[in-house]
BAFI-437989 format. One record per residue (C-alpha): residue in three letters; y, x, z. Coordinates in steps of 0.02 Angstrom, whole numbers, plus 32768, in hexadecimal, padded with zeros to 4 digits. Layout:
REM residues N
alaYXZ ...
***
This chain:
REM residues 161
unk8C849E44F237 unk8C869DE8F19B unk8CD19E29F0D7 unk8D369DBFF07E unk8DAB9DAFEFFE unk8E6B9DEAF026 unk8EDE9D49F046 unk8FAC9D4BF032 unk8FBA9D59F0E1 unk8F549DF3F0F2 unk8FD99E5CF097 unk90399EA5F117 unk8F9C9EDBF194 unk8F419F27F102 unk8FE29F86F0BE unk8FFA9FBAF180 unk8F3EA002F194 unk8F3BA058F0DB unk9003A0B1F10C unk8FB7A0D5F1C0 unk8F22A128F186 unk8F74A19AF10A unk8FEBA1CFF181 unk8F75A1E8F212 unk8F1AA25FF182 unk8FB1A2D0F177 unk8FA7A28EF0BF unk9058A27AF046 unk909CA1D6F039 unk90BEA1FFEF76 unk902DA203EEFC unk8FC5A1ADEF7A unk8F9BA0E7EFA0 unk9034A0F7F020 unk90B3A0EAEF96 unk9058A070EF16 unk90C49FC8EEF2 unk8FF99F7DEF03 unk8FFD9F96EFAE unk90909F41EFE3 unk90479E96EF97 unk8F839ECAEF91 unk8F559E06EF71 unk8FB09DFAEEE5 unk8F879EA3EEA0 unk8ED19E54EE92 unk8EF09DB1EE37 unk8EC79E01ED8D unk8E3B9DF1ED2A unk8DA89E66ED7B unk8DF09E97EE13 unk8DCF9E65EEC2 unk8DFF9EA5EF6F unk8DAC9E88F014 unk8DD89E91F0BE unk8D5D9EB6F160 unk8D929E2FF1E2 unk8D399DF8F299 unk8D959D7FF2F5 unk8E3C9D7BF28F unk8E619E12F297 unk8E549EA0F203 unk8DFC9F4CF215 unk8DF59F81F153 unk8DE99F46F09C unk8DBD9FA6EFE7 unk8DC99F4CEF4A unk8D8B9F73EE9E unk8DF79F6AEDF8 unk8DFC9FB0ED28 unk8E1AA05DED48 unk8EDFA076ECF5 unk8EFAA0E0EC52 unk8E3DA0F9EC3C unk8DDCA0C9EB93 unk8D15A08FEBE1 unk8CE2A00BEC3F unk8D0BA057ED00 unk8D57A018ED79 unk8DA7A07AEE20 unk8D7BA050EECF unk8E1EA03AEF1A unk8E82A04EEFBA unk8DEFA064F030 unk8E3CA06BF0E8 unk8E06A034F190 unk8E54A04BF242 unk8DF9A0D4F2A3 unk8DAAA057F31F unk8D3CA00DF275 unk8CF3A0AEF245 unk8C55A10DF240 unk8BF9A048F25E unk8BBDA03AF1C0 unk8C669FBDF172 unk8C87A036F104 unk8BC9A032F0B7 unk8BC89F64F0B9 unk8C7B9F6FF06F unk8C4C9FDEEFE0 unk8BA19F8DEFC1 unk8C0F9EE6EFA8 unk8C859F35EF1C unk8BFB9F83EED2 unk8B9E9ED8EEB5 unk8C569E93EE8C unk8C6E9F23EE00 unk8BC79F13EDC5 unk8BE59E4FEDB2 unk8C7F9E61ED59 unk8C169EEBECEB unk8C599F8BED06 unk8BEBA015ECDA unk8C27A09EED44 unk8C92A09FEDF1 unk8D23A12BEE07 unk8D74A156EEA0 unk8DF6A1CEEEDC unk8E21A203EF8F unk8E64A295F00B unk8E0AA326F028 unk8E14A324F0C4 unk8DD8A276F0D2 unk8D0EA2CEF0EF unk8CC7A22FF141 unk8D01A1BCF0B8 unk8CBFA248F052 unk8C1FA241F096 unk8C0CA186F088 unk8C2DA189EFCC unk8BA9A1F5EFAD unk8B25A1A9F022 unk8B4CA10AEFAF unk8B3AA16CEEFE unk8BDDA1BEEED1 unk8BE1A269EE8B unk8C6FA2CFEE7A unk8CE0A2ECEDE3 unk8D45A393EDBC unk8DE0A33EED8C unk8E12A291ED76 unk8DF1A1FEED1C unk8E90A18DECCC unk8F30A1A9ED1D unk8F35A147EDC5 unk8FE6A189EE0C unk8F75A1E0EE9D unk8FA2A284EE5D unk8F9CA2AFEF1D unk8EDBA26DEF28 unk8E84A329EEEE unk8DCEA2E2EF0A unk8D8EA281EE7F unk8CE2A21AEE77 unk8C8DA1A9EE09 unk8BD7A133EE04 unk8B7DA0FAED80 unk8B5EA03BEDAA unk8B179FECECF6 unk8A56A001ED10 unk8A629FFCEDC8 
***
């Protein structure tokens, strides 16, 4: 397995794993990643200034991909770790961990102090994973992402990491 950064070809497998993984998580299309204009064109979504998006890939094929960006309608210097999916045959093998590890140096390179999140609640490995890796959670949200659907909130300090 190898991380790297999205392509323009990728788009339509990594809109296909994000809109399969909400549904298989009984989770609504609106509010959610599902229904984001981002994720029908994630490459371009990510050609803006301090923003990336990476996809997990062995042997052409794609099992996954987060990305980091400025964290919309927020005054401070966060960013939001974004539209972290995989298929079900890439979890629980540690991805997830290399993935995040890999946006966290990203965000800390483009100098973000602090990392935000939001996700399902239902969504208890993921859940897990975030706070293995640091993140604490929040009692209400942060900016205004459009995931009014996403009711679990989390954030990391990343500046004197």
């Amino acid at each position: 397995m190898k991380i790297r950064k999205i392509h323009p070809d990728d788009n339509p497998t990594v809109r296909d794993i994000i809109q399969q993984t909400i549904l298989e998580h009984n989770a609504p299309k609106v509010g959610t990643a599902y229904s984001d204009a981002a994720t029908q064109s994630m490459y371009a979504a990510y050609q803006k200034p301090r923003a990336a998006y990476f996809v997990v890939e062995n042997e052409g094929k794609i099992y996954g991909g987060a990305g980091i960006a400025a964290l919309d309608n927020f005054d401070g210097n966060t960013c939001e770790l974004q539209k972290m999916y995989f298929l079900p045959e890439a979890r629980g093998k540690g991805y997830g961990k290399q993935l995040i590890e890999r946006c966290l140096e990203t965000a800390r390179s483009f100098k973000y102090e602090q990392v935000y999140l939001e996700t399902m609640d239902n969504m208890y490995d993921a859940q897990g994973l975030y706070k293995r890796v640091g993140f604490e959670l929040l009692t209400q949200p942060l900016g205004n992402t459009g995931h009014y659907s996403c009711p679990v909130q989390m954030i990391k300090k990343i500046k004197d990491e």
